[in-house]
C-alpha positions, 0 to 999 in steps of 0.5 A: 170167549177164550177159556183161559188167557194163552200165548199166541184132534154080508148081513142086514143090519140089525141091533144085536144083544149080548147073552143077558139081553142087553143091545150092545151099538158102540165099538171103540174103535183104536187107530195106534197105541202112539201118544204126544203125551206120558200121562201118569195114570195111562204110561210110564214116563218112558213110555211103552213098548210100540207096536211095529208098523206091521202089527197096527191094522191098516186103514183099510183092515179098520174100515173092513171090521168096521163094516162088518160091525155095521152088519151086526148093528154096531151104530156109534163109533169112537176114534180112539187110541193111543192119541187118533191124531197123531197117526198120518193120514188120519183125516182122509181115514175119518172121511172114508170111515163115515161113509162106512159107517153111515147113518151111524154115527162116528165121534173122536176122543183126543188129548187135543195137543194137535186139535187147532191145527186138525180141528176144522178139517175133522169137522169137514170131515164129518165128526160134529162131537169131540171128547178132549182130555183135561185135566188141570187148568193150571200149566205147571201141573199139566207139565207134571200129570202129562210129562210135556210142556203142551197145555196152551196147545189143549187149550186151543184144541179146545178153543178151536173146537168150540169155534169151528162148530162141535156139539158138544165138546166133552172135556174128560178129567180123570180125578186123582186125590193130592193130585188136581182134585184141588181144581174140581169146583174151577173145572165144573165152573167151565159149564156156566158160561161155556156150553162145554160138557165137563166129564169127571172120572173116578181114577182108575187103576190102569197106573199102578200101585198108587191107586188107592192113595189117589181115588176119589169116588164120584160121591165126594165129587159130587159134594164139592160140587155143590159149593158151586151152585145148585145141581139139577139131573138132565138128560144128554140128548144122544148119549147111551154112556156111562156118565150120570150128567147134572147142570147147575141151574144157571149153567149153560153147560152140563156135568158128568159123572163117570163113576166105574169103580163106585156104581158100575154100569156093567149091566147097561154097558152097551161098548166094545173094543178094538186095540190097535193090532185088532184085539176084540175085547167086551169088557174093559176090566178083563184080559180077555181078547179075541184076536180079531187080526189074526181072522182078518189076515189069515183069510176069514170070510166078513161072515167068519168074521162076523161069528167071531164077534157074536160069540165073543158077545155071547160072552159079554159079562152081565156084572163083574165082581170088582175084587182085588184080583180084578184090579190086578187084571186091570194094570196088567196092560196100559190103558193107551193100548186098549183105546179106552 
């Protein structure tokens, strides 16, 4: 069924902890800090500076690290970016990575613009889970969040997705007030009669001096959610992530909450992350990073390798204070070049 009518993406393995005890399985893992889209809250409209060629890891520097990641217990990894789809080669880089990264498990994220075209060649390749960004289901207003005229190509993505075999496909709407928190009730409606997972986001700071202005925290999302039907809490089968989910009992599909700014979950965050020229970092909300590349390329042994990211665990915040000079380290890099 069409969602919208529209005109014709050397150790032994073994689950290793951070300091505070807590198993940390997940690496988010950035192939390019390059996007199709100019989304308000991740970029200016001009966009970024880009990392030269030579600055972005190599497939083959991505498939080393990640190996080695496999070696410290490292099960789930996300392919992010930037947008995944849109650097060359991506669906032979997929295939190769899967085998590296068995039995784990390897899911994408996506702005979905280049997803019809791609989405059953990932699936052959071996991702069976997909998240794909939006955030509005009106065309005028995705032209205005995302500076570009594609959101029948998204809404394909999405079609296409569903249609080759994804479960589940997540869509991920980042809520901004005065913005398109007016489409929360029309978004959620997806889930009774699509089995789409629909993900809404506290906005976050990464877009400036407006966030304030535009926060809406998961709370009130909630209560606009209940004019809708009836809310009941499930389980996401599989998933060890930072979304509350919830259903309307006459839904097929299920609701996320994914609440940073209101109820962190810095104590059961179990993720780290992998910017595109090989920078480590534990903590989304942090300027630290540990240069992973710089290793990787100066000669380190998988076992060097392997040190650097269990010490950097050992730094693993178990709680971070979110305060004003937090949110200042917060817009200090775009979000495109973290990878989420």
């Amino acid at each position: 069924m069409p969602l919208i009518c529209s005109p014709t993406a050397d150790q032994k393995t073994s689950t290793k902890k951070d300091s505070y005890g807590k198993v940390v399985d997940y690496l988010r893992l950035a192939v390019t800090d390059r996007c199709n889209l100019r989304c308000i809250y991740c970029m200016p409209p001009e966009g970024i500076p880009r990392l030269s060629h030579e600055d972005i890891l190599s497939y083959e520097e991505l498939l080393r690290l990640v190996a080695i990641a496999r070696s410290l217990g490292i099960s789930k990894i996300r392919i992010t970016g930037g947008e995944p789809l849109v650097r060359k080669g991506i669906i032979s880089f997929v295939r190769r990575l899967i085998d590296v990264a068995a039995p784990g498990e390897v899911t994408m994220t996506t702005n979905g613009v280049l997803l019809a075209d791609m989405a059953n060649d990932l699936f052959q390749a071996g991702i069976k889970r997909i998240n794909i960004s939006l955030d509005t289901l009106k065309p005028d207003r995705f032209r205005e969040i995302t500076r570009r005229d594609a959101f029948y190509d998204v809404i394909r993505g999405i079609e296409k997705a569903m249609e080759v075999g994804f479960h589940p496909v997540k869509l991920n709407v980042v809520v901004m007030k005065g913005i398109n928190d007016d489409e929360v009730e029309d978004l959620a409606r997806l889930t009774l009669k699509e089995p789409l997972h629909v993900r809404f986001i506290e906005f976050m700071p990464f877009g400036g001096e407006e966030w304030e202005k535009r926060f809406l925290p998961a709370g009130e999302i909630i209560e606009r959610l209940k004019s809708v039907g009836e809310l009941e809490p499930t389980i996401s089968v599989r998933s060890n992530g930072p979304a509350q989910y919830m259903r309307f009992r006459q839904g097929i599909g299920k609701i996320g909450i994914i609440s940073p700014m209101t109820h962190h979950f810095c104590n059961s965050c179990n993720r780290l992350r992998l910017t595109p020229e090989g920078s480590l970092r534990t903590c989304l909300f942090s300027k630290e990073e540990i240069k992973l590349g710089k290793f990787l390329r100066g000669g380190a042994s998988d076992g060097e390798i392997a040190k650097v990211i269990l010490d950097a665990l050992k730094s693993k915040s178990p709680h971070q204070s979110f305060n004003a000079e937090l949110l200042k380290k917060c817009i200090t890099r775009p979000m495109s070049t973290i990878g989420g």
